[in-house]
PyMOL CGO cylinders between C-alpha atoms (Angstrom):
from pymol import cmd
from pymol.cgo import CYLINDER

trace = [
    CYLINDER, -37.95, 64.45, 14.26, -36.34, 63.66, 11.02, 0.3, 1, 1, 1, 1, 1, 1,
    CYLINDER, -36.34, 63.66, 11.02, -32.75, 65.11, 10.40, 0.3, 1, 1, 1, 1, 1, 1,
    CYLINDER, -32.75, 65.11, 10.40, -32.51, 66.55, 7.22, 0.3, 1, 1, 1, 1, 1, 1,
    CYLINDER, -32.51, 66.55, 7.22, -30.24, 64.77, 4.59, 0.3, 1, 1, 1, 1, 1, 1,
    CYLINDER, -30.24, 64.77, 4.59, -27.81, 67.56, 4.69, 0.3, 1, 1, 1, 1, 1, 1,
    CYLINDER, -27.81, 67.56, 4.69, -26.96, 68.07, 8.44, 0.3, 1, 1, 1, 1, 1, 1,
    CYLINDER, -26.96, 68.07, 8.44, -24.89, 64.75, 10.23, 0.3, 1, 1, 1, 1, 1, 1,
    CYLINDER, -24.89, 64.75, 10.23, -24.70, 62.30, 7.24, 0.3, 1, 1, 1, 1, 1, 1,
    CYLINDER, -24.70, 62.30, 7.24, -21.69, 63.76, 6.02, 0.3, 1, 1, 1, 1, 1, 1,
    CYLINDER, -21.69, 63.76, 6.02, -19.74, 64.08, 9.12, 0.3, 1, 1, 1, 1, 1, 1,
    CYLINDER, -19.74, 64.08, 9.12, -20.10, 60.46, 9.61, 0.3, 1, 1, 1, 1, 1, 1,
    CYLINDER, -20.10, 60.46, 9.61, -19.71, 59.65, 5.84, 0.3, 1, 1, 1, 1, 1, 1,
    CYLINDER, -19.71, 59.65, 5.84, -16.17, 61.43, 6.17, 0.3, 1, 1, 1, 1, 1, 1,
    CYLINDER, -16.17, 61.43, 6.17, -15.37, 60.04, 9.87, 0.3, 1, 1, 1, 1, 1, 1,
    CYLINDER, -15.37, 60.04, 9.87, -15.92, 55.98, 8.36, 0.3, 1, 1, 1, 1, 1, 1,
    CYLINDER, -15.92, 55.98, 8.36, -13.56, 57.50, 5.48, 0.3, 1, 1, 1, 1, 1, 1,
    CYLINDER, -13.56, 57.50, 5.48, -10.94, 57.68, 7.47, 0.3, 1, 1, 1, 1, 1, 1,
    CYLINDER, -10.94, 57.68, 7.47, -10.58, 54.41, 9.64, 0.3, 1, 1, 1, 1, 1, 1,
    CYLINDER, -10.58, 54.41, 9.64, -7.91, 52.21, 9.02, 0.3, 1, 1, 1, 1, 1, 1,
    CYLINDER, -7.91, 52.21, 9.02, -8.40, 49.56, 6.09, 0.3, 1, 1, 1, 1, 1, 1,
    CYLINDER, -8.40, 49.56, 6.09, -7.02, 45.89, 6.76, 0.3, 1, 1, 1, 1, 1, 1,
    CYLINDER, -7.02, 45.89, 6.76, -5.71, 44.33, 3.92, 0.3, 1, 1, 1, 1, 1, 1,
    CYLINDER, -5.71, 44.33, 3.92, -7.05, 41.96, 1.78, 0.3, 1, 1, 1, 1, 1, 1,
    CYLINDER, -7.05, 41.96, 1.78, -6.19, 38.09, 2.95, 0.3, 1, 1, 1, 1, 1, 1,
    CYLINDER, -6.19, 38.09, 2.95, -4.64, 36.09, -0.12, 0.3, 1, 1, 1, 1, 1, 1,
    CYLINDER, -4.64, 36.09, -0.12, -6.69, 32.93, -0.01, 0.3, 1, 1, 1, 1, 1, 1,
    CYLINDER, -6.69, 32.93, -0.01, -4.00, 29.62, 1.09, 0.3, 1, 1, 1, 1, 1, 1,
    CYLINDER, -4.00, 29.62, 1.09, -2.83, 28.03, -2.15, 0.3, 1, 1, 1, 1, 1, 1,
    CYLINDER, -2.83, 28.03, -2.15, 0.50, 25.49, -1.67, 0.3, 1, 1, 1, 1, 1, 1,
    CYLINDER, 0.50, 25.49, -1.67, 3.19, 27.14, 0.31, 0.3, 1, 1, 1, 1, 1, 1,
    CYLINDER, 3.19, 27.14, 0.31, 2.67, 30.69, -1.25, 0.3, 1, 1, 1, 1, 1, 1,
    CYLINDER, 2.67, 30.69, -1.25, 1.78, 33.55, 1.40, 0.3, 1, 1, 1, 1, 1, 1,
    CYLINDER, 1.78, 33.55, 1.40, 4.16, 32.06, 4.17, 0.3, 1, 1, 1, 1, 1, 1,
    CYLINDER, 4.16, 32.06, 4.17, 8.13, 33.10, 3.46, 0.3, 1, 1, 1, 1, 1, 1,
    CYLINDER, 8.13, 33.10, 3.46, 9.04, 29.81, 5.35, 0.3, 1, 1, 1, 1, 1, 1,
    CYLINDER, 9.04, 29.81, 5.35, 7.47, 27.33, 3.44, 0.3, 1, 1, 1, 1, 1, 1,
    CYLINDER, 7.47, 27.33, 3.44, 9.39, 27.77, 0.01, 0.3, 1, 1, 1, 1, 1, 1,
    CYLINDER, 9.39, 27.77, 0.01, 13.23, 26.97, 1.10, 0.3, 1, 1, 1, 1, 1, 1,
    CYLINDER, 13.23, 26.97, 1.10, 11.69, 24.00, 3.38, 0.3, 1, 1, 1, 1, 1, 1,
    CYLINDER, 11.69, 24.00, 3.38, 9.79, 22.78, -0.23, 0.3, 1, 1, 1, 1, 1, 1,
    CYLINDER, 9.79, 22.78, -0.23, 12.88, 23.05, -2.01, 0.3, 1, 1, 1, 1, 1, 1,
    CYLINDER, 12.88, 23.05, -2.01, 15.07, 21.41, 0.37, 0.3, 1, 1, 1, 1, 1, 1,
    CYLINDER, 15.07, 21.41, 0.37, 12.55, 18.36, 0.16, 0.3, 1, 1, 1, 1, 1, 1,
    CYLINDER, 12.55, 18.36, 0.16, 12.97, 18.26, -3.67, 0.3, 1, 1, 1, 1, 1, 1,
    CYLINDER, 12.97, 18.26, -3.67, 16.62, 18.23, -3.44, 0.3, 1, 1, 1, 1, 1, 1,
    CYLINDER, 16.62, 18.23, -3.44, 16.85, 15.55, -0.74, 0.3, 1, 1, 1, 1, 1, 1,
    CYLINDER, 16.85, 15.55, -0.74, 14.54, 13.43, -3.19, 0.3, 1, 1, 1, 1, 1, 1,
    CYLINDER, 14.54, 13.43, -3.19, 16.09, 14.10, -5.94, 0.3, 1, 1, 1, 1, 1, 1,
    CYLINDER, 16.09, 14.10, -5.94, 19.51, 13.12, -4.54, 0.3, 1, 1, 1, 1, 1, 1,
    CYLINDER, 19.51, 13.12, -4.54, 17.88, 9.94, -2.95, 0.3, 1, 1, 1, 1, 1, 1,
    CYLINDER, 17.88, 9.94, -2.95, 16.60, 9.05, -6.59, 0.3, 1, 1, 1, 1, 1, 1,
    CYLINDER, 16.60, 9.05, -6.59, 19.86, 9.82, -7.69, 0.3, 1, 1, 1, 1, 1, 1,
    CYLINDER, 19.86, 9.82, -7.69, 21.65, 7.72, -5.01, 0.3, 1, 1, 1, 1, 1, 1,
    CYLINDER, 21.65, 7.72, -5.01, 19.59, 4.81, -6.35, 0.3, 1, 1, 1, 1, 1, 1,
    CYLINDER, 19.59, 4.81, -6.35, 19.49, 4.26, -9.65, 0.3, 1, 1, 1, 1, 1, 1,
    CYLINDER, 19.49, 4.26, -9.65, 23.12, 4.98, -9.44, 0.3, 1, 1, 1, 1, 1, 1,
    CYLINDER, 23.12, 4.98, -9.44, 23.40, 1.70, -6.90, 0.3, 1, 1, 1, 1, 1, 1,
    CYLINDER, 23.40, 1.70, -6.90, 21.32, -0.18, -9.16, 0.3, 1, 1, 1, 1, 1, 1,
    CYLINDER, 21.32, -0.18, -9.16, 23.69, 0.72, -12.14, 0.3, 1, 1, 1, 1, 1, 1,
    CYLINDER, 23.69, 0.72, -12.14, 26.85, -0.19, -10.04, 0.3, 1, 1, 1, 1, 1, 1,
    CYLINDER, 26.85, -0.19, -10.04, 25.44, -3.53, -9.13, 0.3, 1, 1, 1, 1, 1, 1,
    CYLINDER, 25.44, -3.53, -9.13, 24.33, -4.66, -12.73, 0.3, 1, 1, 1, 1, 1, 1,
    CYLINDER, 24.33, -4.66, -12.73, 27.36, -3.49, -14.38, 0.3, 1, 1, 1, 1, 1, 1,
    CYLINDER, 27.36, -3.49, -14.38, 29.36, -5.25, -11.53, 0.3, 1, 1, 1, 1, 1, 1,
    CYLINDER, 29.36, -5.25, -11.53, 27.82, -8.71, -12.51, 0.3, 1, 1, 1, 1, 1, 1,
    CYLINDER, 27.82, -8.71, -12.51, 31.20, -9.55, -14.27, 0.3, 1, 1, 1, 1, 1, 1,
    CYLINDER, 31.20, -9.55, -14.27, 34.53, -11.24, -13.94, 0.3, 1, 1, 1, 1, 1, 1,
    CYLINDER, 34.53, -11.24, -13.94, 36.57, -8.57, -13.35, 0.3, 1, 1, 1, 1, 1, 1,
    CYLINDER, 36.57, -8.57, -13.35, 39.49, -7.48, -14.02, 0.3, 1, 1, 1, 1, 1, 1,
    CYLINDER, 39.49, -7.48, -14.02, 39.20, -9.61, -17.34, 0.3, 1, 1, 1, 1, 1, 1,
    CYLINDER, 39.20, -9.61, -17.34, 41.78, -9.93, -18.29, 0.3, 1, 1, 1, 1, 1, 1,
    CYLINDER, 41.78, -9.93, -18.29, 43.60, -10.49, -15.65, 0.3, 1, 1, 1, 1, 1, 1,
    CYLINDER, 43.60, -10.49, -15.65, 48.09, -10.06, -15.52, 0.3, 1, 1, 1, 1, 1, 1,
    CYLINDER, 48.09, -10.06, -15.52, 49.98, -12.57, -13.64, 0.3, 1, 1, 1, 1, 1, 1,
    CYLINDER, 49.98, -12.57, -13.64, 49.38, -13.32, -10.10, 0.3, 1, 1, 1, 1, 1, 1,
    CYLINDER, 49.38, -13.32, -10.10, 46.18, -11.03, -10.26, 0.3, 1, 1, 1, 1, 1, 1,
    CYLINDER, 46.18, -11.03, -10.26, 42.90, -11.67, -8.30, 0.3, 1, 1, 1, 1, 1, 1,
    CYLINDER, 42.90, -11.67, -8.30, 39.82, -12.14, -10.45, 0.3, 1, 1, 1, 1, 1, 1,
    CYLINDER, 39.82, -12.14, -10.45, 36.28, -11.48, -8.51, 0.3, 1, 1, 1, 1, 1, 1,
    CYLINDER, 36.28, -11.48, -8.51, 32.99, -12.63, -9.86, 0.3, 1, 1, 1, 1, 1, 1,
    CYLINDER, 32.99, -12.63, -9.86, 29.89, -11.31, -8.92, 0.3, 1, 1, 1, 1, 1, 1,
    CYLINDER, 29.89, -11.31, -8.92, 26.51, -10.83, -8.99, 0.3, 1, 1, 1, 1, 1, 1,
    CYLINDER, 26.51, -10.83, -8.99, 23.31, -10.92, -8.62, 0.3, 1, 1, 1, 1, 1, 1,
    CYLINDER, 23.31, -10.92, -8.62, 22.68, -10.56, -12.37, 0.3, 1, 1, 1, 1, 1, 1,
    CYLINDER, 22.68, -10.56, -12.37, 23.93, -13.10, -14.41, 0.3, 1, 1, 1, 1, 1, 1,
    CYLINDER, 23.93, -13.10, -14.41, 26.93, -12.46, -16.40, 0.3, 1, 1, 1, 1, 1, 1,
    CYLINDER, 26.93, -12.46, -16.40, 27.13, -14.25, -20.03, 0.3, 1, 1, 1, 1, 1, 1,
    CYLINDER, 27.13, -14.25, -20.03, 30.70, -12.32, -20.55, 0.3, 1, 1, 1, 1, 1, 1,
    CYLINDER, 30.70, -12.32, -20.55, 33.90, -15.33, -20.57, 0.3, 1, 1, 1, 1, 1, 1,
    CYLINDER, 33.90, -15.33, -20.57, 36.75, -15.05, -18.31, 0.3, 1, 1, 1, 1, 1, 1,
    CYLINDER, 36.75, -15.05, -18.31, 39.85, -15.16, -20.42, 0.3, 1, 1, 1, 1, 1, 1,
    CYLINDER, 39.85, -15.16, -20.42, 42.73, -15.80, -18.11, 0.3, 1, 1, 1, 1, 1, 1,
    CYLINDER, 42.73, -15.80, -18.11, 44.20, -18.07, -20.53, 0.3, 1, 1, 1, 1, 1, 1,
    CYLINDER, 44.20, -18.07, -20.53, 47.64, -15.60, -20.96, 0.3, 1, 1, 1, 1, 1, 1,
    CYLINDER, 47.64, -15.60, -20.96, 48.82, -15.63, -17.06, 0.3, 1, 1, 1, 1, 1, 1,
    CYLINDER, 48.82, -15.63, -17.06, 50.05, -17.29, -14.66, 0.3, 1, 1, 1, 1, 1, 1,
    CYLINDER, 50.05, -17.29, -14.66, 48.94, -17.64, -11.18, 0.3, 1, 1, 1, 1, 1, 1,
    CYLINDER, 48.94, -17.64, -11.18, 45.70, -16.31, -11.08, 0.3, 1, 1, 1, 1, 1, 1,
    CYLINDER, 45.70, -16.31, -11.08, 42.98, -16.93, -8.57, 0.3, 1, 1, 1, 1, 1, 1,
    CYLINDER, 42.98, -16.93, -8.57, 39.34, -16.67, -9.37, 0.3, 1, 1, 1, 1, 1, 1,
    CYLINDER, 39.34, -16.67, -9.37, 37.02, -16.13, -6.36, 0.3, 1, 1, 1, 1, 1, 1,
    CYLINDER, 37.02, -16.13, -6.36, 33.35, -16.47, -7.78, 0.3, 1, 1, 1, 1, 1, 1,
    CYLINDER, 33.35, -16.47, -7.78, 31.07, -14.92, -5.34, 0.3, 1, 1, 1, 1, 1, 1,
    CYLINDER, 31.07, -14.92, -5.34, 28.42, -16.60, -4.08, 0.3, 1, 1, 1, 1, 1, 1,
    CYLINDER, 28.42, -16.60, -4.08, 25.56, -14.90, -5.64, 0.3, 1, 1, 1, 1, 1, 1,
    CYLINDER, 25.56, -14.90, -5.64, 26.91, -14.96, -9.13, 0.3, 1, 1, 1, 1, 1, 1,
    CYLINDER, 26.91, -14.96, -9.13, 25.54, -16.84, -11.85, 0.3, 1, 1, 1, 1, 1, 1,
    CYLINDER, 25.54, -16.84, -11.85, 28.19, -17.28, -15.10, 0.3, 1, 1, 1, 1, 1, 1,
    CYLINDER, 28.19, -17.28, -15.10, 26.73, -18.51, -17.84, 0.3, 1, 1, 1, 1, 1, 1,
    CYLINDER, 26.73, -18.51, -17.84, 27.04, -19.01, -21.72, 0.3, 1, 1, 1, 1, 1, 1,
    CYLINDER, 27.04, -19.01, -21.72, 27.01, -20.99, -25.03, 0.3, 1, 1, 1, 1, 1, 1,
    CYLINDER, 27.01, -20.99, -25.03, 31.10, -20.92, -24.66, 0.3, 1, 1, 1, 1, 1, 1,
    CYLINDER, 31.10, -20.92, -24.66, 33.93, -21.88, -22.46, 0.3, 1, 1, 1, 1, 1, 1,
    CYLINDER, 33.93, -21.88, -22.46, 33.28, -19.18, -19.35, 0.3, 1, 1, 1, 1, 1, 1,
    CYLINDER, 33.28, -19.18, -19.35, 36.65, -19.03, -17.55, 0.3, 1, 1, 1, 1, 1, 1,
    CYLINDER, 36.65, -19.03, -17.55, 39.72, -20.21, -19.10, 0.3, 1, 1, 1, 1, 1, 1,
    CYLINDER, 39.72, -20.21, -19.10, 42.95, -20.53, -17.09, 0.3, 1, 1, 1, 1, 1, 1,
    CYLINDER, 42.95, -20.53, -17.09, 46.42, -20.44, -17.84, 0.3, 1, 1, 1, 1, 1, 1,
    CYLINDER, 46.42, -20.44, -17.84, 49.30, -22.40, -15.68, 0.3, 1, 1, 1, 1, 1, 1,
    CYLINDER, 49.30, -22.40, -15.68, 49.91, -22.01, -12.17, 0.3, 1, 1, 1, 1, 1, 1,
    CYLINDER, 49.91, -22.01, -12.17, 45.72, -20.81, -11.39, 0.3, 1, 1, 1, 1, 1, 1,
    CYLINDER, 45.72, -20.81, -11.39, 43.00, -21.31, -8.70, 0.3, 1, 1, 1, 1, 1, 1,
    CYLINDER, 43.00, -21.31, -8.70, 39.49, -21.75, -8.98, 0.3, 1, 1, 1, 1, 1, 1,
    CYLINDER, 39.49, -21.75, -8.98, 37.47, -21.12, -5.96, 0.3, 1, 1, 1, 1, 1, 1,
    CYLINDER, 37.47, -21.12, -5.96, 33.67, -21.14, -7.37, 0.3, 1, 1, 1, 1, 1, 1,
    CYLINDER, 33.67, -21.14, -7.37, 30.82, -20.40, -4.44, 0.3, 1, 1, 1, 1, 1, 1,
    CYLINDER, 30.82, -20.40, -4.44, 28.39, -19.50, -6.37, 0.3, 1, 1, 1, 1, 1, 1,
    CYLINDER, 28.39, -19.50, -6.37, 26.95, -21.11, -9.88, 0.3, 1, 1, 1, 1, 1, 1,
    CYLINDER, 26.95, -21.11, -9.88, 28.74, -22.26, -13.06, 0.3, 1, 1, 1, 1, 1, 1,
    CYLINDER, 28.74, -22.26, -13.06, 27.04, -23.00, -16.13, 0.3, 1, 1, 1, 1, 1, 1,
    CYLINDER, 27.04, -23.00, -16.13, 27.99, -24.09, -19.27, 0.3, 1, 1, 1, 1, 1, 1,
    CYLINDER, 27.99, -24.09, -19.27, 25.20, -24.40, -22.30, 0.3, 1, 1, 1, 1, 1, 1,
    CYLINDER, 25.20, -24.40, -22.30, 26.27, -26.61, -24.71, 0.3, 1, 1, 1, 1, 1, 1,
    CYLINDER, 26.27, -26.61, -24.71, 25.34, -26.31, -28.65, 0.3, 1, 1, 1, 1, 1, 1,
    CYLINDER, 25.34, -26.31, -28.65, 27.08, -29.93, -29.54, 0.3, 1, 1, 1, 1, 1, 1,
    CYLINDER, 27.08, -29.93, -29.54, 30.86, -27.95, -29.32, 0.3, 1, 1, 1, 1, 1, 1,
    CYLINDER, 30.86, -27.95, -29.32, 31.63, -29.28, -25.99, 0.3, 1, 1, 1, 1, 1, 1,
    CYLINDER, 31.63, -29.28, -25.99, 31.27, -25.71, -23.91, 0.3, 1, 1, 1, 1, 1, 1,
    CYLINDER, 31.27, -25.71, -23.91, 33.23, -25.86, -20.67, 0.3, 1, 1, 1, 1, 1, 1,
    CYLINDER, 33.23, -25.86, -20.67, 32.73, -24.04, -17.09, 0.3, 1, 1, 1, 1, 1, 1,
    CYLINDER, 32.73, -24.04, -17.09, 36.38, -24.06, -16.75, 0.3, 1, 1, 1, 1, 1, 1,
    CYLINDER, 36.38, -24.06, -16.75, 38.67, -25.20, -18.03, 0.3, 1, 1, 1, 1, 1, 1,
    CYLINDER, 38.67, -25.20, -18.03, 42.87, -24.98, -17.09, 0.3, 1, 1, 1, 1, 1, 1,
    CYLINDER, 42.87, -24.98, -17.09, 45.48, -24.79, -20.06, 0.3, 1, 1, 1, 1, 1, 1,
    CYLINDER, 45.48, -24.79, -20.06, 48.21, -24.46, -18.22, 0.3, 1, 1, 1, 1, 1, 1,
    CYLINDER, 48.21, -24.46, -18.22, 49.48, -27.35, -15.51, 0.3, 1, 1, 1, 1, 1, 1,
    CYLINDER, 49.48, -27.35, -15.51, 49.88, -27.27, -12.06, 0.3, 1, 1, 1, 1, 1, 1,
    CYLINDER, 49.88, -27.27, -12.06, 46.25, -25.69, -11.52, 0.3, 1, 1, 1, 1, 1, 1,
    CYLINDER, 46.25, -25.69, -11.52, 43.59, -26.23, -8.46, 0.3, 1, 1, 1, 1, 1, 1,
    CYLINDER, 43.59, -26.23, -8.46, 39.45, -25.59, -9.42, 0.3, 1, 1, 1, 1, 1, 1,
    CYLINDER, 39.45, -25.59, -9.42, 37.41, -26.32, -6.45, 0.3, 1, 1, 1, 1, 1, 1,
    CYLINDER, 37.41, -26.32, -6.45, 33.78, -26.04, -6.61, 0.3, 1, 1, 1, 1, 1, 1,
    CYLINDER, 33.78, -26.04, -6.61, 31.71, -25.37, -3.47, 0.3, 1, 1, 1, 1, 1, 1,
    CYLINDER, 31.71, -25.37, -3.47, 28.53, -24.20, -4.72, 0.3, 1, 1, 1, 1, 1, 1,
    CYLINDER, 28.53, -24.20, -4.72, 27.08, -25.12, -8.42, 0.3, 1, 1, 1, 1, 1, 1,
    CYLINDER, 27.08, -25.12, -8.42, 28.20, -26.87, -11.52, 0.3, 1, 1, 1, 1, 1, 1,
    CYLINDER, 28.20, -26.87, -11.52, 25.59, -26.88, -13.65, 0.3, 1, 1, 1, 1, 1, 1,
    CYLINDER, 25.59, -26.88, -13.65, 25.36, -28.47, -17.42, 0.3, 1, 1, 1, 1, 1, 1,
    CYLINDER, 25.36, -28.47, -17.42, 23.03, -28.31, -20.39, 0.3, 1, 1, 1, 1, 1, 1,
    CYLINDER, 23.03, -28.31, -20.39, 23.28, -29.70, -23.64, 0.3, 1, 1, 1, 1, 1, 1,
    CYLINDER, 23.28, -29.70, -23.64, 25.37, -31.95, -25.60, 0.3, 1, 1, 1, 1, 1, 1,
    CYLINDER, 25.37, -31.95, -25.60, 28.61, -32.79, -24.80, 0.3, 1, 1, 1, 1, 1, 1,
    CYLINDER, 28.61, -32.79, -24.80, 28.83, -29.97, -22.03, 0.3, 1, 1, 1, 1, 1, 1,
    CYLINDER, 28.83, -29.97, -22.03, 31.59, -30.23, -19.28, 0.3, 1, 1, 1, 1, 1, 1,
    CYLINDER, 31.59, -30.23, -19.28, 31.73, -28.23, -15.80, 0.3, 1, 1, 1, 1, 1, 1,
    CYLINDER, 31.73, -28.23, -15.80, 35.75, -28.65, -15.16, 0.3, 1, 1, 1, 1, 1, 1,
    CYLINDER, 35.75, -28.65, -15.16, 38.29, -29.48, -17.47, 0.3, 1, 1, 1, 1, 1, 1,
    CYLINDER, 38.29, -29.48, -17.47, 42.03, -29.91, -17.21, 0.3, 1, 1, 1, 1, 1, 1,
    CYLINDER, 42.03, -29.91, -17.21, 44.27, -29.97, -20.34, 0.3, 1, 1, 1, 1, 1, 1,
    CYLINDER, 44.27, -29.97, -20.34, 47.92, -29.58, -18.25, 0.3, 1, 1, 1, 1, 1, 1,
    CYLINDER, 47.92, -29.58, -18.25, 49.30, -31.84, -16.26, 0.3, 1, 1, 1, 1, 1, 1,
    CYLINDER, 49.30, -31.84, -16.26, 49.09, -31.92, -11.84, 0.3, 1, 1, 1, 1, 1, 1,
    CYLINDER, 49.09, -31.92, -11.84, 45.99, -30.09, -12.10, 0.3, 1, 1, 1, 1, 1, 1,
    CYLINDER, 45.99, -30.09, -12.10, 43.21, -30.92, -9.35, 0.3, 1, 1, 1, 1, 1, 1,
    CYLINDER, 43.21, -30.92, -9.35, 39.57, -30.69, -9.80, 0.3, 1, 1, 1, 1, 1, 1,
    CYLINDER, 39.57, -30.69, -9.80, 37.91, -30.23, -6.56, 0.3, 1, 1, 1, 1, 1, 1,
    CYLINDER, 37.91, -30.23, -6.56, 34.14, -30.85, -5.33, 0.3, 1, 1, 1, 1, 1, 1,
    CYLINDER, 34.14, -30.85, -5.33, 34.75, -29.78, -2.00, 0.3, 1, 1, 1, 1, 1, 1,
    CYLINDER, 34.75, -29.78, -2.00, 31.33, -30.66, 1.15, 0.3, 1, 1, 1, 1, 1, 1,
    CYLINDER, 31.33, -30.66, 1.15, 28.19, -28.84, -0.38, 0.3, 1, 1, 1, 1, 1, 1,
    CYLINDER, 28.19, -28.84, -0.38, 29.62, -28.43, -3.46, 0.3, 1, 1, 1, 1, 1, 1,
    CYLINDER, 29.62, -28.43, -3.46, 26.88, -29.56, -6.05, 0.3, 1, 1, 1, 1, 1, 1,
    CYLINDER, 26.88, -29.56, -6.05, 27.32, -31.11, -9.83, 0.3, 1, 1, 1, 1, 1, 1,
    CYLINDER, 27.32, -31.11, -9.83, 24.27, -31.21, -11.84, 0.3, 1, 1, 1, 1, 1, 1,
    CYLINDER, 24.27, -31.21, -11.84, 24.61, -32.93, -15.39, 0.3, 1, 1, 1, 1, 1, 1,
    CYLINDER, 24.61, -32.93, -15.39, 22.21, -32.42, -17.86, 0.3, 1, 1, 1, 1, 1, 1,
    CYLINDER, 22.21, -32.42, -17.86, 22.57, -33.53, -21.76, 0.3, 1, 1, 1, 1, 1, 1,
    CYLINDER, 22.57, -33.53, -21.76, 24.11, -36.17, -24.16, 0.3, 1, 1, 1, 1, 1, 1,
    CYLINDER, 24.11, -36.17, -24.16, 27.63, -37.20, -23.31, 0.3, 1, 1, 1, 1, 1, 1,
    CYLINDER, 27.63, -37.20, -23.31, 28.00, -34.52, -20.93, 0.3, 1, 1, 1, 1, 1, 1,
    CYLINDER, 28.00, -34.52, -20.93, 30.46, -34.66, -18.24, 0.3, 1, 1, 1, 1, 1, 1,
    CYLINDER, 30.46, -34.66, -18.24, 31.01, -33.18, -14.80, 0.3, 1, 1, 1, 1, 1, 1,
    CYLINDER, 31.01, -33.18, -14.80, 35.04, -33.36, -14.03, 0.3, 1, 1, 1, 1, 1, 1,
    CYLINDER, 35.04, -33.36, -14.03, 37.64, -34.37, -16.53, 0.3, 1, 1, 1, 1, 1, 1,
    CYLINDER, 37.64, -34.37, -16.53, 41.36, -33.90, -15.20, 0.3, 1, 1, 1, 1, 1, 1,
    CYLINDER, 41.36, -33.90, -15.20, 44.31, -36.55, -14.12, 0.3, 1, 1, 1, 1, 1, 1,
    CYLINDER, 44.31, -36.55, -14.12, 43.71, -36.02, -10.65, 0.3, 1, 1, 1, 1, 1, 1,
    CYLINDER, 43.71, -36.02, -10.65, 39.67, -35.49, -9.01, 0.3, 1, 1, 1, 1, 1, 1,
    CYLINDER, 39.67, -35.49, -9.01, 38.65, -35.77, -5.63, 0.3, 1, 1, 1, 1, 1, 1,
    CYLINDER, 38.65, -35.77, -5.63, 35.37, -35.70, -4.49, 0.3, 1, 1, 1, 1, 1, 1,
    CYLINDER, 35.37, -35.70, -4.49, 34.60, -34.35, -0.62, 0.3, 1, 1, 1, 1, 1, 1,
    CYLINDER, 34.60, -34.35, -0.62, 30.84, -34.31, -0.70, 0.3, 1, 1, 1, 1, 1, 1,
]
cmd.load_cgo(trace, "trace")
């Protein structure tokens, strides 16, 4: 028997009306929908950007740090050169007394000029590389003004070009050093490894 179109239709039209509706599900895009995600996202970003940060700044600090520093030094100071960059910046120590120099094993000084001058009284402990470029001026590694000084070289004197010297002494009872391992490479016209009134060679 066919109900008519007026008689239970309705009733159930108005009983489906009223059931409870779930909410539409936001489709999963990133972290959005879950309250967790977000702070945990932005914590990441800060810890990488701080990393990043942390980074370059150590790569700044050890570039700017391939020096001779402090430069100049005062009297009786302590002069450390570093590295690993090379540093093409002189050492002028020329105006005190009693300064030691402590180059670093993995620095490399360098230049078309005298690179560390020293006044009287100084010491000269090189463990890493010295070397003077000549032009034909004579360029020196380092040389000691004053008298009474002490260069040793453990690690690398280096020359190139004409008329370049490694160590040089212009005062009097200064010592000029190539202590075991200590290595003197001479390269050019009339260039010279050690001039001073009193060298001894250990190697």
């Amino acid at each position: 028997m066919l109900e008519s179109p007026g008689s239970e239709y309705p009733e159930r039209l108005i009983a489906m009306s009223l059931l409870p509706v779930a909410p539409a599900r936001r489709p999963r895009s990133g972290h959005r929908g879950h309250p967790c995600i977000a702070p945990f996202t932005r914590k990441i970003t800060a810890v990488s950007a701080s990393v990043i940060a942390g980074l370059l700044a150590s790569t700044h600090s050890r570039i700017a740090g391939a020096d001779c520093l402090p430069n100049p030094p005062a009297n009786g100071q302590t002069v450390t050169c570093t590295g690993p960059a090379p540093t093409t910046v002189p050492l002028d120590a020329s105006a005190a007394a009693g300064v030691t120099v402590n180059v670093n094993a993995d620095a490399v000084i360098t230049g078309t000029t005298n690179l560390i001058t020293l006044g009287p009284g100084a010491q000269l402990n090189n463990f890493g590389s010295i070397q003077p470029v000549s032009t034909g001026a004579g360029n020196i590694g380092a040389v000691a003004l004053g008298a009474n000084s002490v260069l040793r070289n453990f690690g690398t004197l280096a020359t190139s070009g004409f008329n370049a010297l490694t160590f040089a002494s212009i005062g009097n009872g200064t010592v000029l050093s190539n202590e075991f391992g200590g290595r003197i490479l001479v390269n050019g016209d009339l260039a010279t490894g050690l001039i001073a009134s009193v060298i001894i060679a250990n190697n």
